[in-house]
C-alpha positions as CSV (number, residue, x, y, z in Angstrom):
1,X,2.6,13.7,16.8
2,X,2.9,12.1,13.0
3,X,3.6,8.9,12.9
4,X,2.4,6.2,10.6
5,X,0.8,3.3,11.5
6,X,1.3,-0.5,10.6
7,X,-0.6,-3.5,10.1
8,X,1.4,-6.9,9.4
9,X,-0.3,-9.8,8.3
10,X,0.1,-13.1,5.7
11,X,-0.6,-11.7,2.5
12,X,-2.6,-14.8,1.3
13,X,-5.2,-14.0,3.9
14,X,-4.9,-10.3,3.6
15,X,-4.8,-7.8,6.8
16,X,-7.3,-6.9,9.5
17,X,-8.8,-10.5,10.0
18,X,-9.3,-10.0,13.7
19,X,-10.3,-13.1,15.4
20,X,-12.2,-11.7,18.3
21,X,-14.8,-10.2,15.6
22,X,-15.7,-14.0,15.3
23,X,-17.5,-16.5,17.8
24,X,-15.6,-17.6,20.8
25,X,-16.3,-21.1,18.8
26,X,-15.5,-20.5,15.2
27,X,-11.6,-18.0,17.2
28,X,-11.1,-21.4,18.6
29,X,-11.3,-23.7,15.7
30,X,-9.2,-20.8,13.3
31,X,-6.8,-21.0,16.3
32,X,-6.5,-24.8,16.3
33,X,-6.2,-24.6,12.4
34,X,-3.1,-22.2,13.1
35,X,-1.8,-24.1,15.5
36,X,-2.4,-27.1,13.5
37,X,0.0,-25.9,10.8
38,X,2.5,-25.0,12.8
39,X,4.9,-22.4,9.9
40,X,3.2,-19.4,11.7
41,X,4.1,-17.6,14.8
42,X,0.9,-17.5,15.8
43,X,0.8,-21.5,16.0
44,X,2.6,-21.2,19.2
45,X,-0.3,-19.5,21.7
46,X,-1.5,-21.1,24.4
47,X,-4.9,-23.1,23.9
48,X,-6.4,-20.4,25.9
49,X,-5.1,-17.5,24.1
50,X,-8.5,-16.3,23.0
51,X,-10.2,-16.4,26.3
52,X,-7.4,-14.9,27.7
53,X,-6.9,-12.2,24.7
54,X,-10.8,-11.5,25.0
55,X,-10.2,-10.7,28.6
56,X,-7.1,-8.3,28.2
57,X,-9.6,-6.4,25.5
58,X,-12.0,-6.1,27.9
59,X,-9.8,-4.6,30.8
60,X,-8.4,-2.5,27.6
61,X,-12.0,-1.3,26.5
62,X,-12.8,-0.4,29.9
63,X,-9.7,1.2,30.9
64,X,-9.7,3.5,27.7
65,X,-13.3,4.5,28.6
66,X,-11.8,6.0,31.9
67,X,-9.6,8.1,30.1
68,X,-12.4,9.2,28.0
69,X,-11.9,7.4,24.9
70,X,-15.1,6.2,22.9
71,X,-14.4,2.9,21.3
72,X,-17.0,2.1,19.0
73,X,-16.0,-1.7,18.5
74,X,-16.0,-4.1,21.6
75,X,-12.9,-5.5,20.2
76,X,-10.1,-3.4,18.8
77,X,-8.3,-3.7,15.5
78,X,-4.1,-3.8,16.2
79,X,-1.9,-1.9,14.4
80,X,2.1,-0.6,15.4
81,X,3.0,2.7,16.0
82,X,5.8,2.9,13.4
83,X,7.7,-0.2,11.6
84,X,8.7,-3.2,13.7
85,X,10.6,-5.4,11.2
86,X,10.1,-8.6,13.5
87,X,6.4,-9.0,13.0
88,X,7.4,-9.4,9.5
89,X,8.8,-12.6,10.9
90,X,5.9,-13.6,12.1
91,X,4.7,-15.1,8.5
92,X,5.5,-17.0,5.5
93,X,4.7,-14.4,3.0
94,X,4.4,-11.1,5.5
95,X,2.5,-8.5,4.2
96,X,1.6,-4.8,5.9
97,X,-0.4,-1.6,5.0
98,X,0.3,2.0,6.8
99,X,-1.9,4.5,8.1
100,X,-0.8,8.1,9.2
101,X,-2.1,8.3,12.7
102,X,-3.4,11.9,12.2
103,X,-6.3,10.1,10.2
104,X,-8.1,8.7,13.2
105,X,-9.8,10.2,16.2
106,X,-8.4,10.3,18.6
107,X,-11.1,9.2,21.2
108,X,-11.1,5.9,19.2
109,X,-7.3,4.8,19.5
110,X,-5.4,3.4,22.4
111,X,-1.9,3.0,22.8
112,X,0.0,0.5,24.9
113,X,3.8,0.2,25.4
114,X,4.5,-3.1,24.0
115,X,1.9,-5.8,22.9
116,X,-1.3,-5.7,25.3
117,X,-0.5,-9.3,26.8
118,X,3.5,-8.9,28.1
119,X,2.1,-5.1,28.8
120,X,-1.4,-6.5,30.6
121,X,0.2,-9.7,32.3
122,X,4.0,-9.2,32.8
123,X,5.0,-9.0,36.1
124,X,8.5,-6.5,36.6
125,X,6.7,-3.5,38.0
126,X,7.7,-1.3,35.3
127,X,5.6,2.4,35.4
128,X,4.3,1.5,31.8
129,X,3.2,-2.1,32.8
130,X,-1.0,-3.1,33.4
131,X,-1.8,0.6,31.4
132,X,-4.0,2.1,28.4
133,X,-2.8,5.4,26.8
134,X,-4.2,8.0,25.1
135,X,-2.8,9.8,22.0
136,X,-1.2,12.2,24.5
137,X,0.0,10.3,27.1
138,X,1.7,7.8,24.9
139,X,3.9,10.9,23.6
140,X,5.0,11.4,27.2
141,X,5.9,7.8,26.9
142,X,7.7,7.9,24.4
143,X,9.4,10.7,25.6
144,X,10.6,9.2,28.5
145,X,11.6,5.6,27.1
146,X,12.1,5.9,24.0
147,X,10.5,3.6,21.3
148,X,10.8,0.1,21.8
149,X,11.7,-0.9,18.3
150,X,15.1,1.4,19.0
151,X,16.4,0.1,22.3
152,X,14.6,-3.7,22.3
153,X,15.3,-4.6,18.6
154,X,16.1,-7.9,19.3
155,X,13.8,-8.4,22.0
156,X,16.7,-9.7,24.8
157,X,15.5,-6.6,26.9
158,X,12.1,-7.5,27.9
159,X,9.0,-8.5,26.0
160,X,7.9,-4.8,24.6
161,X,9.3,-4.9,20.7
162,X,6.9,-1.9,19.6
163,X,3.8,0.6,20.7
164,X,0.9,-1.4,20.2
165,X,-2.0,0.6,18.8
166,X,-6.0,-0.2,19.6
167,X,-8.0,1.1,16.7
168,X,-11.7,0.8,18.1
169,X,-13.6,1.8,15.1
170,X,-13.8,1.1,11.4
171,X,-14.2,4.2,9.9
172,X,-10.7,4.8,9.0
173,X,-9.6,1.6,8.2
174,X,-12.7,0.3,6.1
175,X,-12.1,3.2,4.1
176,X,-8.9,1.7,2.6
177,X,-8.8,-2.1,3.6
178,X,-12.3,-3.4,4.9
C-alpha cells in the first residue's frame, strides 16, 4: 500500500498543533479563542468538543492496543490518507504537508473510515462505524468501499469525507515538521 499522507492546517500557525498535547485548561481557552473568532471551521465545535475528543482518543488508543498497535503518544497526531480538497476549506490561508505512509511503522498508525467523531459517535450501523484499523485492515476497507474522497466528495452521503489517519508517535513527523 503507497499512499501519501496529508496534514491541513492555517499556514500562519503552521501544522501539527494538536490541542490534546495541551492541558484540558489551556485546549479549552484555545478553543474558546477559535470559537471566539468565528472565520474558522473549527469555531463551530461544541463547547464540549475536547472532552468529548479526549474521550474518542482514548476508546481509539485502547482499541488500537487490541489489534496490537503500540502507540507511543497518549494522543495521536491526525493526518488523511490521500488529498481531501475540503479540509482546505476549513481555513483562511490553508496550508498542508505530505508524508508517504511507507515512512511510519506500522504498529504506530491507526486508520479510521472517516473522521474519528462521525466514525466513533454516528449512529447508521454501518460495518465500518465505532472501529480502529490497522494498516492492513484499512486496505480491506478500502477495497470494499472505496475511498471516501471519491464517492462522498461533497459530503451529501454521510459524514465520512476521507480515511482519517492516527499517527501515535513523533518520530516520523518531528523529523520534518516538529
Amino acid at each position: 500500500m503507497n499512499y501519501t499522507l496529508y496534514h491541513y492546517f492555517e499556514k500562519d500557525i503552521g501544522p501539527l498543533r494538536n490541542l490534546s498535547s495541551l492541558s484540558i485548561d489551556e485546549a479549552l481557552d484555545v478553543s474558546r479563542q477559535i470559537k471566539q473568532d468565528g472565520k474558522l471551521f473549527a469555531s463551530q465545535r461544541p463547547d464540549d468538543y475536547m472532552l468529548i475528543r479526549r474521550d474518542l482518543e482514548k476508546i481509539a488508543r485502547e482499541q488500537f492496543m487490541a489489534k496490537g498497535g503500540k502507540p507511543k503518544n497518549f494522543f495521536p497526531h491526525y493526518m488523511t490518507l490521500g488529498s481531501c480538497d475540503w479540509l482546505k476549506t476549513w481555513y483562511m490561508n490553508p496550508s498542508w504537508i505530505t508524508i508517504n505512509l511507507d515512512e511510519f511503522d506500522e504498529n504506530t498508525i491507526s486508520f479510521t473510515y472517516g473522521d474519528l467523531f462521525p466514525t466513533m459517535r454516528y449512529q447508521d450501523n454501518k460495518p465500518y462505524r465505532r472501529q480502529v484499523y490497522s494498516k492492513q485492515e484499512i486496505v480491506k476497507v478500502i477495497d470494499e468501499f472505496k475511498m471516501p474522497q471519491e464517492w462522498n466528495r461533497n459530503g451529501d452521503k454521510g459524514p465520512e469525507r476521507y480515511i482519517e489517519v492516527q499517527i501515535w508517535d513523533d518520530e516520523v513527523i518531528q523529523r520534518y515538521f516538529l
